[in-house]
Backbone bond lengths (Angstrom), bond angles and torsions (degrees), N, CA, C in turn:
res aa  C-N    CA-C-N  psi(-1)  N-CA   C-N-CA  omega(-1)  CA-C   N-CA-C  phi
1 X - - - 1.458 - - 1.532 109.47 -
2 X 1.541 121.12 136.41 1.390 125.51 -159.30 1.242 84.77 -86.95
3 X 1.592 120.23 137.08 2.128 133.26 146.71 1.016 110.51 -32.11
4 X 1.592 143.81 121.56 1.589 140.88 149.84 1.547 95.78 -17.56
5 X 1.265 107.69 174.35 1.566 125.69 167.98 1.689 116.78 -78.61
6 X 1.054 103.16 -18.93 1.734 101.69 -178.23 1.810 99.18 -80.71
7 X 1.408 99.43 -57.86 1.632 86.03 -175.90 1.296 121.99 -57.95
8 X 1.851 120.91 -28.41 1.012 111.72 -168.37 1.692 114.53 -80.68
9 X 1.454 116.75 -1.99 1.322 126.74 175.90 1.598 99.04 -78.66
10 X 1.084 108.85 -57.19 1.588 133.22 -167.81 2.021 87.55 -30.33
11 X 1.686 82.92 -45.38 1.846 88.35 -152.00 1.339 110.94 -71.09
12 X 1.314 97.26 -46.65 1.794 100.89 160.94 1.365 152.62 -72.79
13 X 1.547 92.42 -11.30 1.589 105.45 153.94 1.708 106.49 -69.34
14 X 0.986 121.85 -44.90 1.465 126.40 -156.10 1.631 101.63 -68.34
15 X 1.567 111.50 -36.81 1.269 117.08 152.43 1.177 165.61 -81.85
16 X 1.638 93.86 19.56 1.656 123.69 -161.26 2.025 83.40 -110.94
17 X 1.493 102.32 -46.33 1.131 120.41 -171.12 1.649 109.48 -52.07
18 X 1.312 115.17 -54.03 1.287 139.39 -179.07 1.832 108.63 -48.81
19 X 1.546 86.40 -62.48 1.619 70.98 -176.82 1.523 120.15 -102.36
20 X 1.514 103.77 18.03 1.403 96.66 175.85 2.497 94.93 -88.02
21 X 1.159 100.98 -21.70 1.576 111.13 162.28 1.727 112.91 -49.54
22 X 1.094 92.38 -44.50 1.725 104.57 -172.57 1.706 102.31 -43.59
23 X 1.296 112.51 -64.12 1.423 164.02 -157.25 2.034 99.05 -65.46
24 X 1.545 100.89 -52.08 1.335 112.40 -170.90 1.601 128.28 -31.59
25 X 1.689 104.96 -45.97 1.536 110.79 -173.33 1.590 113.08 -73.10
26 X 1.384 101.76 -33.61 1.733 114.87 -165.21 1.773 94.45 -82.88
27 X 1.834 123.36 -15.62 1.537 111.14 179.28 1.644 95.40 -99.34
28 X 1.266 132.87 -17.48 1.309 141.51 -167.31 1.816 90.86 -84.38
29 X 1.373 125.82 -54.62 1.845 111.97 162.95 1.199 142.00 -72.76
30 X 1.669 100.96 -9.68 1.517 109.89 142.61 1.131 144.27 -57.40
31 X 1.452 109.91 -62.80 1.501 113.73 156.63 1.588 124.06 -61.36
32 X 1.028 130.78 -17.70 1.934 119.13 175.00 1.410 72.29 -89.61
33 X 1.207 150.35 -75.85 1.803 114.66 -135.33 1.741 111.12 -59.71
34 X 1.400 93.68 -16.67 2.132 89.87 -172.68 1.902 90.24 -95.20
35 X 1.367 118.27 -5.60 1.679 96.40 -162.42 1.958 80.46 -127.62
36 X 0.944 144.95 35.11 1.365 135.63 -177.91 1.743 116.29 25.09
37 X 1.099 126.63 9.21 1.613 120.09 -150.17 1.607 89.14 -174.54
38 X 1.484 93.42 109.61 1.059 128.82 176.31 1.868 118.55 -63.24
39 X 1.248 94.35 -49.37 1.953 107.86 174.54 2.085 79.36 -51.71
40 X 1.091 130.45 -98.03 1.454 135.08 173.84 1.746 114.59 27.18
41 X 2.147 75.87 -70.57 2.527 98.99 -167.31 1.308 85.57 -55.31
42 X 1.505 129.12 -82.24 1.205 128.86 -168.47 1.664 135.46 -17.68
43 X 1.535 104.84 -37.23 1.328 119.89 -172.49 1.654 75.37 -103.70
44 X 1.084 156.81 -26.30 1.822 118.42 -173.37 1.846 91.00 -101.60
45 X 1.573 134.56 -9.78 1.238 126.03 169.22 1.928 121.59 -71.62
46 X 1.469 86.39 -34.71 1.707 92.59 165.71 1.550 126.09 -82.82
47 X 1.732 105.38 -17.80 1.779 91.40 173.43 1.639 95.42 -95.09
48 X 1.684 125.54 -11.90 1.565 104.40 162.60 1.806 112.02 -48.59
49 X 1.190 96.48 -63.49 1.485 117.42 -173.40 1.660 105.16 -34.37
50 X 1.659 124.26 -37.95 1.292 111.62 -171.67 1.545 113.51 -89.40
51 X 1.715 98.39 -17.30 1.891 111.38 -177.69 1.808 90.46 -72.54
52 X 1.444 132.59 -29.91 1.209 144.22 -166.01 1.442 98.85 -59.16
53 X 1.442 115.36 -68.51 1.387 128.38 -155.05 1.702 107.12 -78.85
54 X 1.740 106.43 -14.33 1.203 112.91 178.44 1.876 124.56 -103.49
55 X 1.286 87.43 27.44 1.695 99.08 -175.60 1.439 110.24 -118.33
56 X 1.523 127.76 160.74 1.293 127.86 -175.31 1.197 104.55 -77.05
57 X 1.248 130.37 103.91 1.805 102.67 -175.86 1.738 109.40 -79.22
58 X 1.197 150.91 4.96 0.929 156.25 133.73 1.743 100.46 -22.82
59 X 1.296 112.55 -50.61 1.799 96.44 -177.51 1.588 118.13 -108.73
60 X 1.606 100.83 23.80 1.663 120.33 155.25 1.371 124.94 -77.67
61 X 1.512 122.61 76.15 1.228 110.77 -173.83 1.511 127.36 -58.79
62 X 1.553 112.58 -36.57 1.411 150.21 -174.33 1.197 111.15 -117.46
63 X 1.399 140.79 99.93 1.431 137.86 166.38 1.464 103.14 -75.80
64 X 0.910 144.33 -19.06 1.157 134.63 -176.30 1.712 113.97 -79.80
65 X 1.382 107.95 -53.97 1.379 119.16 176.73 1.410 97.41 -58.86
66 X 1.195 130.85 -92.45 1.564 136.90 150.81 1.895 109.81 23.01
67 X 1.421 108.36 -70.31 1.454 96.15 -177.39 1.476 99.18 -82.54
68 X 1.606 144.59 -23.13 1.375 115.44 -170.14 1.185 89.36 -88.54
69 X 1.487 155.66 -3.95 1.210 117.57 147.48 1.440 145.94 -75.98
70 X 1.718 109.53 6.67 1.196 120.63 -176.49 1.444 104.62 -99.43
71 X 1.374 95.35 -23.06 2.084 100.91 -169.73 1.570 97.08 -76.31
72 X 1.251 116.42 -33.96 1.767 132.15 -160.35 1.757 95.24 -77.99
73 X 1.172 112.89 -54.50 1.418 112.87 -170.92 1.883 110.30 -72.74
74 X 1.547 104.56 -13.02 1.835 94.13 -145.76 2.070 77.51 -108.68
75 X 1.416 92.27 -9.38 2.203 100.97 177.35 1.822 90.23 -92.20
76 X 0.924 135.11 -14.38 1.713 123.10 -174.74 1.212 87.47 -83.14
77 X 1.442 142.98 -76.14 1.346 150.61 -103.64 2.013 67.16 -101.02
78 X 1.369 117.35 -74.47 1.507 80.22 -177.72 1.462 163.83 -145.83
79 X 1.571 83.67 70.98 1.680 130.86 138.69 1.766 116.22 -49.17
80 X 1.325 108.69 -44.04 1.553 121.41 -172.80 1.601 95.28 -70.92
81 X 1.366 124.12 -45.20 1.446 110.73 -174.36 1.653 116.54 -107.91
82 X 1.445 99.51 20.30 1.703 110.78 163.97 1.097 91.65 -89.11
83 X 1.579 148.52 -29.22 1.415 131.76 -154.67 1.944 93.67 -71.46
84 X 1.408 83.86 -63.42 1.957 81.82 -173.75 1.144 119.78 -20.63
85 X 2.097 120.43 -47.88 1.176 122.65 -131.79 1.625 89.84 -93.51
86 X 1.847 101.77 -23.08 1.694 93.68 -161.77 1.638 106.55 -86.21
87 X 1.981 110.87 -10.18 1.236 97.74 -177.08 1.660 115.86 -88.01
88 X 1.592 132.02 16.23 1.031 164.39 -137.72 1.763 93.94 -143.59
89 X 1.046 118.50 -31.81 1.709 124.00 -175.97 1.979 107.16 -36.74
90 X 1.061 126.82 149.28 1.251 131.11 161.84 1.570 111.22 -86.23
91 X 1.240 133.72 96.11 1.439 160.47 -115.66 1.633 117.91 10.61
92 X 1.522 110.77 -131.10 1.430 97.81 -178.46 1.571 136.20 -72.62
93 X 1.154 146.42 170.73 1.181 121.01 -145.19 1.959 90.85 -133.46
94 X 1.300 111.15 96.69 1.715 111.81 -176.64 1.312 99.93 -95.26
95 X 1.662 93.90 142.75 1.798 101.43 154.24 0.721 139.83 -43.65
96 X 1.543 142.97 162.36 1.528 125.12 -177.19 1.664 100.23 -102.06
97 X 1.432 117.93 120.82 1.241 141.83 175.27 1.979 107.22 -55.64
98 X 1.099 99.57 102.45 1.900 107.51 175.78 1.181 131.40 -100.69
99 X 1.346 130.48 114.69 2.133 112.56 -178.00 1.307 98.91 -38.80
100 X 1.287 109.87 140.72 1.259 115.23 170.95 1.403 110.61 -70.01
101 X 1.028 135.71 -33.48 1.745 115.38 -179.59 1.340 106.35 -60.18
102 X 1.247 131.82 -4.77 1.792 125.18 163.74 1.188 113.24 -92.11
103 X 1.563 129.78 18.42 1.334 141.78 161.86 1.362 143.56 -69.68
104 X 1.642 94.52 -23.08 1.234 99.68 -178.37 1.629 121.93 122.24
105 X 1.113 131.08 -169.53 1.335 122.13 133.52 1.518 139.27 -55.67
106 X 1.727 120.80 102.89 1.406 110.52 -178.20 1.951 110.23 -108.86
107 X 1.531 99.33 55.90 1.514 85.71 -151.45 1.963 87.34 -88.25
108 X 1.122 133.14 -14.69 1.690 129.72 175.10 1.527 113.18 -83.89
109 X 1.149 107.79 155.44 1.089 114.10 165.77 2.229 124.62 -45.14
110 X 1.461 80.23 -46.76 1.937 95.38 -167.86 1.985 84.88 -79.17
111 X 1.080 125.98 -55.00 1.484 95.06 -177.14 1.252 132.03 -36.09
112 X 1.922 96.80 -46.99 1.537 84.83 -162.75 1.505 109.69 -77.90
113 X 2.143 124.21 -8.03 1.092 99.00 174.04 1.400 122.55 -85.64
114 X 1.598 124.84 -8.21 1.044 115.15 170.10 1.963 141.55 -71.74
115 X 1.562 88.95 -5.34 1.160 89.14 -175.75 2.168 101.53 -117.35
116 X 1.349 100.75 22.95 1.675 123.72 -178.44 1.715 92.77 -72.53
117 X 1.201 109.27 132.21 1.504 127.31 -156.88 1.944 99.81 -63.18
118 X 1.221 101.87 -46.35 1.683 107.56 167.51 1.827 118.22 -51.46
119 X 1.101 100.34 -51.12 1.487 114.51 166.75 1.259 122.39 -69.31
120 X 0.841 130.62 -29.16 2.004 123.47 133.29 0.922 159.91 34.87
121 X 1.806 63.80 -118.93 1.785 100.92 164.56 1.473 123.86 -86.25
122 X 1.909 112.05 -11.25 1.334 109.19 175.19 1.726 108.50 -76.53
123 X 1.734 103.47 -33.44 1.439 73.90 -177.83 1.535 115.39 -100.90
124 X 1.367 98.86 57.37 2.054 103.98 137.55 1.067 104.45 -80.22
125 X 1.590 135.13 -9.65 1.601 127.13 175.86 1.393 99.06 -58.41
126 X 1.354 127.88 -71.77 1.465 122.43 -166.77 1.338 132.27 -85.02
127 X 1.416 114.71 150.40 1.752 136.26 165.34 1.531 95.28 8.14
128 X 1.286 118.66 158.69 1.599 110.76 138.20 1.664 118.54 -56.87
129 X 1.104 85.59 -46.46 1.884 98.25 -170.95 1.463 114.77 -63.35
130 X 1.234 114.15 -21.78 1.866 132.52 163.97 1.534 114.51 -85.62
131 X 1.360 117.64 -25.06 1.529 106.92 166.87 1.685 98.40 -95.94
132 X 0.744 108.43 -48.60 2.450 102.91 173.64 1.538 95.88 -27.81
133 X 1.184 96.15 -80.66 1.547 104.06 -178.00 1.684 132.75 -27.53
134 X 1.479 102.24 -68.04 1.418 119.06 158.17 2.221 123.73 -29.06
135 X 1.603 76.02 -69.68 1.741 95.84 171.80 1.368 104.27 -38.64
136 X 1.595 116.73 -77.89 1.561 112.76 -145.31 2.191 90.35 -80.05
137 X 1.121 120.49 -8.04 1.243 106.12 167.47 1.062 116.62 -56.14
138 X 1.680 106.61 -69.69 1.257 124.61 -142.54 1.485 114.40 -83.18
139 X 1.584 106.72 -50.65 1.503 114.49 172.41 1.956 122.18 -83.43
140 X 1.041 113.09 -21.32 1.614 128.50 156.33 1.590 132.34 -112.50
141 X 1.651 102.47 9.94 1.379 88.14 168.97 1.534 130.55 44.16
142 X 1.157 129.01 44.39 1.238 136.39 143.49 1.199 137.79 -48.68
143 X 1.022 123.80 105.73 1.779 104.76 163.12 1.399 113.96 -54.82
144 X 2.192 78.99 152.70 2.181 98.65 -173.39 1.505 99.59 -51.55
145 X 1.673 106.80 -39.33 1.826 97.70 -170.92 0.959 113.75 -39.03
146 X 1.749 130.50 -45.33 1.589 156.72 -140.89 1.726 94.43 -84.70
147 X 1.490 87.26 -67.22 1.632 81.57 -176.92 1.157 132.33 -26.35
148 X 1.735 82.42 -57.63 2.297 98.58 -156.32 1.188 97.13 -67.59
149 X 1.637 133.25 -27.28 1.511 131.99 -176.59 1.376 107.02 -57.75
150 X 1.450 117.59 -50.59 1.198 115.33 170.52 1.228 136.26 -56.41
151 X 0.983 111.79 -43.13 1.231 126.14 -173.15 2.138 105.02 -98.08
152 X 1.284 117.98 4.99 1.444 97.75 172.42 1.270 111.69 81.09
153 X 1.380 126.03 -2.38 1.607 111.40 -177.92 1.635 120.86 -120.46
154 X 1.038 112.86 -162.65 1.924 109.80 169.82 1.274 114.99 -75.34
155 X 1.069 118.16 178.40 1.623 118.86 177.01 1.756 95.05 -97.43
156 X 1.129 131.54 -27.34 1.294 129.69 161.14 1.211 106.15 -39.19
157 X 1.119 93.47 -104.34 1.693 117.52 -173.06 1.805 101.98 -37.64
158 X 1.391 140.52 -24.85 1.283 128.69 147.87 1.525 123.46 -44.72
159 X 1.263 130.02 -50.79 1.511 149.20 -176.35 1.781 87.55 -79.80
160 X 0.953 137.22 -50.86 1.911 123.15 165.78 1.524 121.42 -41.58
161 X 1.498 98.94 -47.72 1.571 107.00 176.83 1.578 112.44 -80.76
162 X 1.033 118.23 -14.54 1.724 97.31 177.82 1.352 95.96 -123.71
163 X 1.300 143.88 5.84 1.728 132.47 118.61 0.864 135.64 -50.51
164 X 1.710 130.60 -27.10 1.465 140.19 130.88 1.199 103.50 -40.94
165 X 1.459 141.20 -101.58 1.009 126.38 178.50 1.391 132.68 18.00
166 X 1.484 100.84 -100.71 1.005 122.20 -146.14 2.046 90.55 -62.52
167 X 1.203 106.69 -69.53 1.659 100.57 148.97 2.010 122.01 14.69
168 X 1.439 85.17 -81.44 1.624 97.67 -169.70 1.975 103.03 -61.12
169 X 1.314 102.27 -35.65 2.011 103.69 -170.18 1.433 94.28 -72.57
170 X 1.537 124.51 -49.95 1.280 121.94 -129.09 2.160 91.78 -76.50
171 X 1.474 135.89 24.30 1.387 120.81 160.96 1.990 102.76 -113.98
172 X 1.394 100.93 29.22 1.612 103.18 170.96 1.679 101.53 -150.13
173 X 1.339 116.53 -16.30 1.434 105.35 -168.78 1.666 106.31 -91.33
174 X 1.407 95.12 132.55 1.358 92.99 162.32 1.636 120.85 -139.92
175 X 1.284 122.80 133.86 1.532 113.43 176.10 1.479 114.41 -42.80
176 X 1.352 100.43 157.03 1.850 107.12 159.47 1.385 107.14 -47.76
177 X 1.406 118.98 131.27 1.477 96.69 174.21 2.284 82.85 -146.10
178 X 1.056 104.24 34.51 1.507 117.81 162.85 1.827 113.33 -124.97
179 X 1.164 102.05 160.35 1.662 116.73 161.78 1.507 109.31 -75.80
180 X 0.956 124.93 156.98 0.963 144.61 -165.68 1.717 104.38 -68.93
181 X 1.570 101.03 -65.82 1.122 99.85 161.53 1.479 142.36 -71.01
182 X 1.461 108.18 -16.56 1.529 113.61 147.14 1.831 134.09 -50.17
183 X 0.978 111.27 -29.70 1.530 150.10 176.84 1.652 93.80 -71.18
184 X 1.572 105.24 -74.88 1.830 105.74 -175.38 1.439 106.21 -57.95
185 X 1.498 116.44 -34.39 1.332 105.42 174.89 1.558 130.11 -65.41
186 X 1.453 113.14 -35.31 1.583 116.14 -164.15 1.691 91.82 -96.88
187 X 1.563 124.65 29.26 1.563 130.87 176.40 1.243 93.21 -108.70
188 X 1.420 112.12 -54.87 1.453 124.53 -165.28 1.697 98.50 -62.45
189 X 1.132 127.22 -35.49 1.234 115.61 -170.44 1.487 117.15 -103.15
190 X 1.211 126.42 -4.97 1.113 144.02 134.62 2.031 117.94 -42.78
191 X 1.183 108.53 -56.08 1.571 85.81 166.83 0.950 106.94 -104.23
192 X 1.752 138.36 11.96 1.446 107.86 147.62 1.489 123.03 -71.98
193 X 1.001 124.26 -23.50 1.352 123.84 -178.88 1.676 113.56 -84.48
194 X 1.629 119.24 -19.62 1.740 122.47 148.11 1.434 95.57 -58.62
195 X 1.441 138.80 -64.22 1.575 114.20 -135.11 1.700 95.56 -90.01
196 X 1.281 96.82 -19.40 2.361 89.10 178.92 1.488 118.12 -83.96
197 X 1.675 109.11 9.01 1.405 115.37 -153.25 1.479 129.70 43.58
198 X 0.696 107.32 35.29 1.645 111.06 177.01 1.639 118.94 -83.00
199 X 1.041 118.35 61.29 1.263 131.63 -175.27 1.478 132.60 -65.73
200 X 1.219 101.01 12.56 1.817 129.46 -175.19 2.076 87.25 -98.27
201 X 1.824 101.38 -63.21 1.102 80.60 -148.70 2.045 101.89 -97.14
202 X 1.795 89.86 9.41 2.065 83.49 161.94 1.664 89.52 -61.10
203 X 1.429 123.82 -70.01 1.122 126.34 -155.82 1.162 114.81 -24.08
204 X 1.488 122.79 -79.69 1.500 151.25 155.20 2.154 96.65 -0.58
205 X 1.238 104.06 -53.95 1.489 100.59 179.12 1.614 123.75 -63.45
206 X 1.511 108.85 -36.21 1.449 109.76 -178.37 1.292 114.34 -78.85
207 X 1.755 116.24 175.25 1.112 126.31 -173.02 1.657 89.21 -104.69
208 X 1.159 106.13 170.09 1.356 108.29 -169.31 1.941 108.81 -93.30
209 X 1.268 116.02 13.29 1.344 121.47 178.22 1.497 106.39 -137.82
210 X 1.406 106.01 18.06 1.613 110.01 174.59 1.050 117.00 -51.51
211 X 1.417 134.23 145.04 1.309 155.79 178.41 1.721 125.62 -118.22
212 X 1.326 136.65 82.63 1.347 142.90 168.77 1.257 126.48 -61.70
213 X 1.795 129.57 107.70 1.456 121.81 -172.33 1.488 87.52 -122.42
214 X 1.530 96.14 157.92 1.342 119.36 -170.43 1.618 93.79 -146.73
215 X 1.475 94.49 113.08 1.941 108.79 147.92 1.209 137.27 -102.53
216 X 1.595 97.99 90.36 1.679 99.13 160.29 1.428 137.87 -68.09
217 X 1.235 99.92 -26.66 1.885 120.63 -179.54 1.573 105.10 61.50
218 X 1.009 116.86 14.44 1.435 123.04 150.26 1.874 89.39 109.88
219 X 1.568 107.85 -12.54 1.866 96.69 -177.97 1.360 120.49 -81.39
220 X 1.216 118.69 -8.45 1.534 110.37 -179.56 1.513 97.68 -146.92
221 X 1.401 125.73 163.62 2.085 121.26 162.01 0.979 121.54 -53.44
222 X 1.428 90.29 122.28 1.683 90.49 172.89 1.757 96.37 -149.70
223 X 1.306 114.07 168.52 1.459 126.16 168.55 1.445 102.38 -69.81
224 X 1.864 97.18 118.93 1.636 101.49 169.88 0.860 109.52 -98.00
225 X 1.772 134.68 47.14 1.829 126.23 138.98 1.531 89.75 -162.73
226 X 1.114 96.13 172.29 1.614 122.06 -153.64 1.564 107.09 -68.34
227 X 1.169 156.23 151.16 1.571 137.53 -179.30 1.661 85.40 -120.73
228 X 1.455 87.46 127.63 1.723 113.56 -169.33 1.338 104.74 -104.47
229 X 1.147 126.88 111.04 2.041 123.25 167.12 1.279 107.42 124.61
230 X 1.300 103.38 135.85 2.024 98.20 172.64 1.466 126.37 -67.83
231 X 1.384 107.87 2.34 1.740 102.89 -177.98 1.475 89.76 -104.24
232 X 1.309 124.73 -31.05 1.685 122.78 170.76 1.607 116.79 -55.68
233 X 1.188 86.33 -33.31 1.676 102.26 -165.39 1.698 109.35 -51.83
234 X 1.923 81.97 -44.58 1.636 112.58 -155.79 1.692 102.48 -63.88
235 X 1.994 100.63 -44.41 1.370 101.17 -140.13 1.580 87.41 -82.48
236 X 1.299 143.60 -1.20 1.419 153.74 -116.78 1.513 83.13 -124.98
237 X 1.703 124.24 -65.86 1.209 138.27 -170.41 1.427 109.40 -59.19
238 X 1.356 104.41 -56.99 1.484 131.68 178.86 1.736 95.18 -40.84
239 X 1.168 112.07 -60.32 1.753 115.04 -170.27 1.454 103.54 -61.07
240 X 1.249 125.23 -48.63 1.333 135.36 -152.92 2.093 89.68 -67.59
241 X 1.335 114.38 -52.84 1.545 118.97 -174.67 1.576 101.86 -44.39
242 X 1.567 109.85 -42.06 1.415 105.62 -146.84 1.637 109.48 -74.99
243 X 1.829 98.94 -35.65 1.260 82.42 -169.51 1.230 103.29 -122.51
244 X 1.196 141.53 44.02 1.163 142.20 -159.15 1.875 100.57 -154.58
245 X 1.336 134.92 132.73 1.778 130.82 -176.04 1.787 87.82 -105.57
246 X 1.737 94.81 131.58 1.573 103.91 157.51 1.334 102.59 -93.83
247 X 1.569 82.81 157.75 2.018 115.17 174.27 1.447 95.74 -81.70
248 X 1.350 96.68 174.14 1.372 109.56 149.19 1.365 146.39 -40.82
249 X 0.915 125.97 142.44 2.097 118.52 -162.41 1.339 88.32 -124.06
250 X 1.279 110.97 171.13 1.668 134.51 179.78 1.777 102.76 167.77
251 X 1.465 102.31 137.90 1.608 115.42 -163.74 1.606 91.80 -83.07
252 X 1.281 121.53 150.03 0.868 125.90 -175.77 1.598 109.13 -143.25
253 X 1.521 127.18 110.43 1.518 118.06 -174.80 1.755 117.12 -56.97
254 X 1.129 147.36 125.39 1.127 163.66 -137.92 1.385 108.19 -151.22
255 X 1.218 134.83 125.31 1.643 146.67 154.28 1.768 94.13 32.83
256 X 1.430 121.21 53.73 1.539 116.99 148.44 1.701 92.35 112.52
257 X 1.304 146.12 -46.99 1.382 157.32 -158.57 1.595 99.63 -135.52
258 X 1.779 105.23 159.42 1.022 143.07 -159.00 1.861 87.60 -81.48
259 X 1.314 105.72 135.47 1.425 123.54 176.77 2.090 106.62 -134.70
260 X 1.253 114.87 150.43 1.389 103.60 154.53 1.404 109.57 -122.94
261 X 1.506 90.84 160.58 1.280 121.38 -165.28 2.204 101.47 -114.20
262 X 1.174 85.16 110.40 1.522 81.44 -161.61 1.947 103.16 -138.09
263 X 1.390 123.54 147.37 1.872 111.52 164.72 1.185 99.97 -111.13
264 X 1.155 97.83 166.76 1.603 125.31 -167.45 1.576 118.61 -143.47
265 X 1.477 100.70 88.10 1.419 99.55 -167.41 1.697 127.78 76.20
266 X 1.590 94.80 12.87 1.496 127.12 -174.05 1.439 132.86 54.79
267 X 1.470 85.77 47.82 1.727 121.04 165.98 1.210 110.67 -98.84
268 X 1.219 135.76 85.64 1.584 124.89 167.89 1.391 102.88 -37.42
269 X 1.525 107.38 162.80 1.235 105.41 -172.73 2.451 97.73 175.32
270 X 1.149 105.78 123.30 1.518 119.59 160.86 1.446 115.63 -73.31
271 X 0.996 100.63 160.95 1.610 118.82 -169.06 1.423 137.29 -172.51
272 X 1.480 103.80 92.36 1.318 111.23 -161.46 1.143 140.92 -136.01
273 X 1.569 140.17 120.19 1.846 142.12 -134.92 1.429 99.35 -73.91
274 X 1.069 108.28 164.93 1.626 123.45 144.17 1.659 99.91 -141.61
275 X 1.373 109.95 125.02 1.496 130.91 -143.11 1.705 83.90 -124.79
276 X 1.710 105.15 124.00 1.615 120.13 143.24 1.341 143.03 -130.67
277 X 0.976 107.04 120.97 1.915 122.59 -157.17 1.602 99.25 22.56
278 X 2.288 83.73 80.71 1.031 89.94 172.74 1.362 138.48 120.00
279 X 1.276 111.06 -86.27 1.572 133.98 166.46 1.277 111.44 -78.16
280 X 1.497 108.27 177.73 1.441 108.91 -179.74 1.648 109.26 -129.11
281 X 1.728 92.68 121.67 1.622 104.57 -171.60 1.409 115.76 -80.89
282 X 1.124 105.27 -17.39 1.852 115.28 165.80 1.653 118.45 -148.76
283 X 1.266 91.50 164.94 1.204 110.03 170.13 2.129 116.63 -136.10
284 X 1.202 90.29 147.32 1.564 110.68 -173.87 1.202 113.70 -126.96
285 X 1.239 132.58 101.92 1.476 164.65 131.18 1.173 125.63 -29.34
286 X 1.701 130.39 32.70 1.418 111.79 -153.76 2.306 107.84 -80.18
287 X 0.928 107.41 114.63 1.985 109.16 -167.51 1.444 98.36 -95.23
288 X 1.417 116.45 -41.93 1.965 122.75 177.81 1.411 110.77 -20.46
289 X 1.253 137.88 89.27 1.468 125.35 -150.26 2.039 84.16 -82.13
290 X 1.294 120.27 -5.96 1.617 104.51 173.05 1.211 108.67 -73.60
291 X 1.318 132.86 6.59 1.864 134.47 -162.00 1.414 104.69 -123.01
292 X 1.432 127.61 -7.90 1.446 123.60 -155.02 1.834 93.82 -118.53
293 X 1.128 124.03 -14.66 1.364 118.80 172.16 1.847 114.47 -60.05
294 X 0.348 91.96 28.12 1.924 101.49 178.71 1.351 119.40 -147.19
295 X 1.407 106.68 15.15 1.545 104.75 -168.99 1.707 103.02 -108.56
296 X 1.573 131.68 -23.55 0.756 152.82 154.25 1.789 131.70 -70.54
């Protein structure tokens, strides 16, 4: 005996629902790696979710392809009007730092570096259409055919944009090339050597072209531009010990690697390396207490 029409909607909503859930984590690390800011994926994963429930699926051959092209296109359009808002930012403008188990799938190698907190924030260097590109290459492996469909363009001019790309990252990007716990270790000793003043052996940790950013977003102090050089780096940290008392610290896993979570003068506040052979070529300060709710 056939279901009335109400239940049988009932039944297929419940199952449109289901596996568009299936689907959720892998469109939820799509969108933060193309939109840096997770509050952002969420709001372009839930209006996928309503274009989802509002399509014939009869002419869904591929749900999978199907939603990363709706998450990819509905994260460009706005990515395009995050640029305005972040070049308008009250100093520098950081990603929002996420536990990584709200990441997604990190089971490859290229996922977990594309969505690595350094890797990020470099590509605010490129286009929207140069980080689209990049993303579904690098961390989902798409074919160019796949891309340009998505994205509206040639398969040429696809292979232009993520040769640009890759181009513009590759004089800051670098793979993991630590343990995990090697990483928690050269953090941990990094602010032990800020809070004992030991400024021989902070030094000893940086690279000599290190770079320190700090996001306040205009709600709490923070440095409004980047402190460029290892004796800047030094005298910057050095100041911050002297006159300012830290809280308590505890490591906290962050976008793929070990981050701490530490206050400073009772500013909560994240904090997290990007490490080369070795040392650490940056540092990340995120203080925006609207950016740190996902870190926990």
């Amino acid at each position: 005996m056939r279901m009335p029409h109400a239940e049988e909607a009932d039944s297929t909503g419940k199952q449109e629902t289901e596996q568009f859930e299936t689907y959720r984590p892998l469109l939820l690390g799509l969108a933060y790696r193309l939109l840096g800011s997770m509050w952002d994926a969420e709001d372009v994963v839930q209006e996928a979710y309503v274009r989802w429930t509002g399509t014939d699926h009869a002419e869904i051959r591929e749900p999978r392809a199907f939603l990363i092209t709706v998450v990819s296109r509905l994260a460009l359009d706005q990515l395009r009007s995050a640029r305005v808002t972040r070049e308008a930012y009250t100093g520098p403008w950081l990603p929002e730092p996420v536990a990584t188990g709200a990441l997604g799938p990190l089971d490859t190698a290229e996922l977990r570096d594309t969505v690595a907190y350094a890797t990020v924030h470099l590509m605010e260097r490129l286009s929207p259409p140069e980080r689209a590109v990049f993303v579904l290459r690098e961390a989902f492996d798409l074919p160019y055919d796949e891309i340009a469909r998505i994205l509206d363009v040639t398969v040429a001019n696809c292979r232009q944009l993520h040769h640009r790309a890759g181009r513009r990252l590759a004089s800051g990007r670098d793979r993991f090339t630590l343990t995990e716990s090697d990483h928690a270790e050269l953090l941990s000793r990094f602010l032990q050597a800020a809070q004992s003043g030991d400024l021989s052996g902070l030094t000893a940790l940086l690279t000599e072209d290190v770079v320190a950013w700090n996001d306040g977003g205009g709600k709490v102090r923070a440095a409004l531009r980047p402190i460029e050089g290892r004796d800047h780096v030094v005298a910057f940290v050095a100041g911050l010990v002297a006159r300012y008392p830290f809280g308590d610290s505890r490591l906290v896993d962050v976008n793929g690697r070990p981050a701490l979570a530490l206050s400073v003068d009772g500013i909560d506040q994240v904090v997290t390396i990007d490490v080369h052979d070795g040392r650490i070529a940056a540092v990340y300060a995120i203080l925006n207490p609207d950016k740190l709710g996902r870190v926990t």
